[in-house]
Every structure is written in structure tokens, then in C-alpha cells.
Legacy VTK file of the C-alpha trace (Angstrom):
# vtk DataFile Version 3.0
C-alpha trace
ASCII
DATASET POLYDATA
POINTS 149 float
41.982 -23.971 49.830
41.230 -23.697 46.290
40.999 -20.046 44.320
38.337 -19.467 42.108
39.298 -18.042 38.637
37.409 -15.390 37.014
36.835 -15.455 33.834
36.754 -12.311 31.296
34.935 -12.048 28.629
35.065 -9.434 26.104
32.927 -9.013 23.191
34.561 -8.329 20.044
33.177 -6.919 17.123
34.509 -7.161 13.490
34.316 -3.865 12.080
34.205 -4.142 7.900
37.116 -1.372 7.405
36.454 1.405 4.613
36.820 -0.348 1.658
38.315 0.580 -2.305
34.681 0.583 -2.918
33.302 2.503 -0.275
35.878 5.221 -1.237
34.650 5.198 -5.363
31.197 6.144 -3.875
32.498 8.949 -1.679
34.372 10.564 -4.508
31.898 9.866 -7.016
28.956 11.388 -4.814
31.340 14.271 -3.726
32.176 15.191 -7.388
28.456 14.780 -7.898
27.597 17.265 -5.055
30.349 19.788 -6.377
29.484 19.587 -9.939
25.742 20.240 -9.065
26.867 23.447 -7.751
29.438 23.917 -10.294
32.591 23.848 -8.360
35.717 22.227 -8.975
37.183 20.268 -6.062
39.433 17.355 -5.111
38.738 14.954 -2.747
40.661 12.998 -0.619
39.602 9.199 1.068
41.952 8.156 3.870
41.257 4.831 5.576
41.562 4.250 9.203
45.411 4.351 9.468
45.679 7.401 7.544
46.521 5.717 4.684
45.097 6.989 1.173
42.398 5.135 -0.616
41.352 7.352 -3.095
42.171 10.729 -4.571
41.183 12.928 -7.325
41.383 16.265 -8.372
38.883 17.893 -11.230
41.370 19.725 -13.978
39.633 22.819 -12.983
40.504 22.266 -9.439
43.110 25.149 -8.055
46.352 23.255 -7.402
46.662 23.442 -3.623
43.121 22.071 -3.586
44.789 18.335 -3.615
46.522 19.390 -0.458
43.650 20.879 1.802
41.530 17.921 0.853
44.285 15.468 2.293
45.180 17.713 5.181
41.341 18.204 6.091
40.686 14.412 5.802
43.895 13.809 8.290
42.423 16.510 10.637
38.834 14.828 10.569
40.561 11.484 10.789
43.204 12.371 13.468
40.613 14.240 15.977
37.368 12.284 14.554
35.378 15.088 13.983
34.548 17.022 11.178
36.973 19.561 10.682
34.091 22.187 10.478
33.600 21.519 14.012
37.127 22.482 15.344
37.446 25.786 13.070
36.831 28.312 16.591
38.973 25.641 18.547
42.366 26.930 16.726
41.590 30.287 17.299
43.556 32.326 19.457
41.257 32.186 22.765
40.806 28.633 21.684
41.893 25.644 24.113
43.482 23.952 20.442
44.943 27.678 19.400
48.525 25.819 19.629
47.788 22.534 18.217
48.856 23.059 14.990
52.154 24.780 15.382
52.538 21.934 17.935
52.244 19.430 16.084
54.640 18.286 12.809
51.346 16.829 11.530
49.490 18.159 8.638
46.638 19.419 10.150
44.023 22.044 8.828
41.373 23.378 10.541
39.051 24.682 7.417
35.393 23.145 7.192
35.619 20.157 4.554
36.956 17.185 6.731
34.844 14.880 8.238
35.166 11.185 9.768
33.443 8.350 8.678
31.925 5.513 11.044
30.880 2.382 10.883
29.158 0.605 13.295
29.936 3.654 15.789
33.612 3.127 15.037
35.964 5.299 13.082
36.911 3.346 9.923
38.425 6.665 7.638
38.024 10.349 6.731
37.033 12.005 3.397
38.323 15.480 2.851
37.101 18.618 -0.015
38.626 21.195 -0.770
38.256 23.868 -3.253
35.334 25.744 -2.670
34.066 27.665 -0.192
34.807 25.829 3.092
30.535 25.575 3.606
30.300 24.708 0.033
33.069 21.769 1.128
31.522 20.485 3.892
28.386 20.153 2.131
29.884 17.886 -0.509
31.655 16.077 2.235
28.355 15.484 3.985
26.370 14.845 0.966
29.152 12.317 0.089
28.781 10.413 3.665
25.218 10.442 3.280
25.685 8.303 0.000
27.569 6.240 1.766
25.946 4.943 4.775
22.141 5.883 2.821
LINES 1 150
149 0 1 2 3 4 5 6 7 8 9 10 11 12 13 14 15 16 17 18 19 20 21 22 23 24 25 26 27 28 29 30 31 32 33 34 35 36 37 38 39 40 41 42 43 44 45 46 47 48 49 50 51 52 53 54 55 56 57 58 59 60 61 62 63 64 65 66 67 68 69 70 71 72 73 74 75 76 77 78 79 80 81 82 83 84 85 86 87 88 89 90 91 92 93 94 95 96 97 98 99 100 101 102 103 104 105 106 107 108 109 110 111 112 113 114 115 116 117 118 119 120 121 122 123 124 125 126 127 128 129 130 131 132 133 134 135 136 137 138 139 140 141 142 143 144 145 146 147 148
């Protein structure tokens, strides 16, 4: 008797991972976007590991602003949506209203965050943070847009 073998074949596809680059035209289009509207910001690039590829902070920035743009970019990056998106999810009737004390992760659920794709897969985050949470997201979005445009 002789068995038959099946073969499996699965497609792979090389996705180009966020670049040094890619991450100068986020920030510089963020800073753009904030400046236009004349707020000071920093903004932080993580790639898809979580690992930092760009940051900077305007000297007008407030101080913590460094941190919320990390921590928003990790939450975008982590959950792979924008973090604008998961703002009513931590809330106390939320199904996510325990995530964050859950968690030892530095996670912050403020609008500001969002993921960035490639190809339909998740290649890093960019985070903002120093304005008005809307005002952040906008830069984050007009940033993206940049980007991929």
C-alpha cells in the first residue's frame, strides 16, 4: 500500500518593516500638523517590537508629554488600534475597565496612539501627546496619512 503525502503550501509575504525613514516622515509631518495649529507636542515612533525608532519633543512641549506619546504609541501598538478607539473601553462599565491596573505595561488609553500597517500588517505605532487628545489624534492621523499618501 503506498500513502500519499500532502503537501502544504503557505504563501509568505515579506513585509518591508517601518523603517528609520519612514519614522523621519511621521515626526516631521506630525510636528508639521502640530505647528500648523500651534501646539507643542512630542512624538513617539515605535517599530513593530516595541522598540523606539524615533523620538522628539518640541522645547515648548510640557515635560510628561515625552511619556504619553511613548505610552500611547505602546497602547496603539500593543492592541493595534488607535488609542482613540479604546478611550470608553477602560471605563468603568467597560469590558477593558481592568486592563490597565492589570497589566505592568505602560499603557494609556488617551486619543493620540495609533498603529501603522503595511500591507494589512502591523509594522509600528506613532504616538502625540501634548495637546488636546483630538488635537493629538489629528496630528497622529495627519502624520499616517503622509506616510502611506
Amino acid at each position: 500500500m503506498r500513502r500519499s503525502a500532502t503537501v502544504s503550501t503557505t504563501s509568505t509575504t515579506t513585509v518591508t518593516p517601518l523603517t528609520t525613514a519612514d519614522a523621519e516622515t511621521l515626526v516631521a509631518a506630525a510636528r508639521t500638523a502640530a505647528e500648523a495649529a500651534g501646539v507643542a507636542v512630542s512624538i513617539t515612533v515605535l517599530d513593530a517590537g516595541g522598540h523606539l525608532l524615533a523620538f522628539r519633543r518640541d522645547d515648548r512641549a510640557v515635560l510628561i508629554s515625552g511619556e504619553t506619546s511613548t505610552r500611547k504609541a505602546y497602547t496603539a501598538l500593543q492592541l493595534d488600534a488607535p488609542t482613540a478607539d479604546l478611550v470608553d473601553l477602560v471605563k468603568p462599565d467597560g469590558p477593558f475597565h481592568s486592563l490597565p491596573t492589570a497589566l505592568d505595561r505602560p499603557l494609556l488609553f488617551i486619543a493620540g496612539g495609533i498603529p501603522v500597517h503595511r500591507d494589512g500588517r502591523l509594522v509600528g505605532a506613532l504616538g502625540i501627546g501634548g495637546g488636546a487628545p483630538e488635537q493629538d489624534h489629528s496630528f497622529a492621523t495627519a502624520a499616517l496619512a503622509e506616510l502611506v499618501g
